[in-house]
C-alpha positions as MATLAB code, in Angstrom:
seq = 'XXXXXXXXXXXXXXXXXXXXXXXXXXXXXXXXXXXXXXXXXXXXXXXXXXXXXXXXXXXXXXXXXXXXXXXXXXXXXXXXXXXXXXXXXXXXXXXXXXXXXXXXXXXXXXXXXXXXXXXXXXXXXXXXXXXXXXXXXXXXXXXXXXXXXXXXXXXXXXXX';
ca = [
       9.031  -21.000   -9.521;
       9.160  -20.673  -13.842;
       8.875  -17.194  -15.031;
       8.512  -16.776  -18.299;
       9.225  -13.581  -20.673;
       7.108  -12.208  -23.562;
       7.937   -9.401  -25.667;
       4.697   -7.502  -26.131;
       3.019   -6.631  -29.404;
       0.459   -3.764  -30.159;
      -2.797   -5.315  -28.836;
      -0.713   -6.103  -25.103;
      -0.749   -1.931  -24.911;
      -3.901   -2.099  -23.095;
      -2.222   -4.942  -20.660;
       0.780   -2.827  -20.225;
      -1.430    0.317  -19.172;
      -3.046   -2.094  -16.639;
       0.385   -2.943  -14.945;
       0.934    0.597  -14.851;
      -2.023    2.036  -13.662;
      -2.594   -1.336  -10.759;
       1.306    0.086   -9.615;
       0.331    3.508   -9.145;
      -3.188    2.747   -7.700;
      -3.005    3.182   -4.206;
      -0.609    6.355   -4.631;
      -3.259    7.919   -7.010;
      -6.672    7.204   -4.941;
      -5.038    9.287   -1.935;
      -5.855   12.357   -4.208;
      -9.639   11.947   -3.662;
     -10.477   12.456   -7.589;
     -12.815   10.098   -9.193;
     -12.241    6.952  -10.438;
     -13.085    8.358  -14.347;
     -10.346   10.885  -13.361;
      -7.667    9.287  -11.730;
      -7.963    7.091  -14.979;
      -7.508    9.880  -17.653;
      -4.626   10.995  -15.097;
      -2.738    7.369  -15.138;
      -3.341    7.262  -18.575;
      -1.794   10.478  -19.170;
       1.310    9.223  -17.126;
       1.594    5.906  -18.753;
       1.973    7.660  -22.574;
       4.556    9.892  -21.295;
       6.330    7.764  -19.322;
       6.663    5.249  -22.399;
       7.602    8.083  -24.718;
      10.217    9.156  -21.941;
      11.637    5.914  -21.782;
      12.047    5.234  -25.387;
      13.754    8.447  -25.640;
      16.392    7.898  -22.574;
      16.591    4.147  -22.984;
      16.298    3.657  -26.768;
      18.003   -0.132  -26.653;
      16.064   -1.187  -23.804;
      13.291   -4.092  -24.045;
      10.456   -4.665  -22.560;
       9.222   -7.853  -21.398;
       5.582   -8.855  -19.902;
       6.374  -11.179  -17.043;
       4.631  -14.471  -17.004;
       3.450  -16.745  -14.416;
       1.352  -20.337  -15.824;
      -0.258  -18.647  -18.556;
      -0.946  -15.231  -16.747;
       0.600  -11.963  -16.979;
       2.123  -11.032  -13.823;
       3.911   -7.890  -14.420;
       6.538   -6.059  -16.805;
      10.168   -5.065  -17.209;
      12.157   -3.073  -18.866;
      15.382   -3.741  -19.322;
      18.526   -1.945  -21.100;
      21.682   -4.391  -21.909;
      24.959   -3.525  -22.871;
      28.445   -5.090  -22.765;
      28.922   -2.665  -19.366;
      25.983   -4.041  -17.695;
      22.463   -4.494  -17.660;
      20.379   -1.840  -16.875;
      17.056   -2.665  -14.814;
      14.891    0.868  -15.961;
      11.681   -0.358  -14.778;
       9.957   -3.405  -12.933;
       6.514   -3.547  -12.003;
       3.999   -6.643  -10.526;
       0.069   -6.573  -10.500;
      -0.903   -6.683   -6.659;
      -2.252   -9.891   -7.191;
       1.482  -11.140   -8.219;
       2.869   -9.591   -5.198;
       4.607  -11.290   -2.426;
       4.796  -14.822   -3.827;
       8.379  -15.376   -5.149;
       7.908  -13.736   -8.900;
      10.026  -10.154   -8.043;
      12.272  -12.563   -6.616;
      12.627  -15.007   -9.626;
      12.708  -12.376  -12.535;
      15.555  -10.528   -9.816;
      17.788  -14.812   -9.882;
      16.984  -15.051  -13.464;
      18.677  -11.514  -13.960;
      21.296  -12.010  -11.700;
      21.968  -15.261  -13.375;
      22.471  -13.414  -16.252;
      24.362  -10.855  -15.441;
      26.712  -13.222  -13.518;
      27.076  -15.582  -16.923;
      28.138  -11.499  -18.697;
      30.548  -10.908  -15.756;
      28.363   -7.783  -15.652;
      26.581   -5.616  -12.313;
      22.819   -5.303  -12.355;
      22.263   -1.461  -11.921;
      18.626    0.027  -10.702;
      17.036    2.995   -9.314;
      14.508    3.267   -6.318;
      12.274    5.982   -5.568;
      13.101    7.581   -1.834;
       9.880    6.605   -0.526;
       9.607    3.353   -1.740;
      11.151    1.343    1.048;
       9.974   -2.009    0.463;
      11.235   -1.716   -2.678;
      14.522   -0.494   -1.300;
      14.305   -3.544    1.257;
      13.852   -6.066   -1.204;
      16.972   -5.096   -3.445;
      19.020   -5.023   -0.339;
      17.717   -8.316    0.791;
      18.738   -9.960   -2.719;
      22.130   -8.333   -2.359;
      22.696   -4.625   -4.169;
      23.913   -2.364   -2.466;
      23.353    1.641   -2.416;
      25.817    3.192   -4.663;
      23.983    6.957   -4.871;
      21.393    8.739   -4.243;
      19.633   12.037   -5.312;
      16.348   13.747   -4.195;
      14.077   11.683   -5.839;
      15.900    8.035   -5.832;
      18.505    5.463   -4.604;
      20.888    3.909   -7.106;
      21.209    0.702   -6.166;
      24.701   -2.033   -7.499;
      24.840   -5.583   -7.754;
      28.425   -7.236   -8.809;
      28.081  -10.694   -9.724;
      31.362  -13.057   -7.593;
      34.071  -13.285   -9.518;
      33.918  -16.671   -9.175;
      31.833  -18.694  -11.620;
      29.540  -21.223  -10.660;
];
């Protein structure tokens, strides 16, 4: 499977709210609010959760994931010369369980294997098919607090 990377521009804001608010759907309609409500809520979320992250992650990039010529999800992701960062990953339902988590987690394993660099996440506590799949593509749990899992991948020492 080809996965391609875009960096977004200004008019892919309302595409990047859309990622956001598909990810958090099925959490949010347990709350029983409206759909014109649970809206203005993920809305609310998604602008300060992007202001958060610029401010704790202010070399990270964000990338729209790419599958054919459709937009499949977003990533953010904060490199340095210690190792690259995975802040945030997220897939439209619809892109879900068909190989493109797994390709955008090879391509960044690839990459952090050709730095000689781990691949360092979080995962929320109750998220345990997210916590699944990292295991299954080989991290490992390196900490945990209250709220998440930190999850570790070394690339082998040896090169391919």
């Amino acid at each position: 499977m080809k996965i391609a990377y875009g960096s977004p521009v200004e008019a892919d804001r309302e595409t990047l709210f859309s990622v956001y608010a598909d990810s958090r759907e099925d959490e949010i309609s347990q709350f029983g609010w409206p759909l014109e409500q649970q809206r203005a809520f993920l809305r609310m979320q998604f602008e300060q959760r992007e202001a958060a992250y610029q401010l704790q992650f202010p070399l990270a990039e964000t990338k729209l994931i790419i599958e054919g010529d459709k937009i499949a999800g977003r990533m953010i992701v904060e490199r340095s010369s210690a190792m690259i960062l995975l802040v945030d990953v997220a897939l439209l339902r619809c892109a879900r369980r068909k190989g493109i988590g797994s390709a955008v987690i090879r391509d960044l394993q690839a990459e952090a294997a050709d730095h000689d660099v781990p691949i360092v996440l979080h995962v929320d506590r109750y998220n345990i098919d997210g916590l699944r799949f990292y295991v299954a593509k080989g991290f490992q749990i390196t900490g945990e607090s209250q709220i998440n899992y930190t999850l570790k991948w070394n690339p082998t020492k040896t090169k391919r």
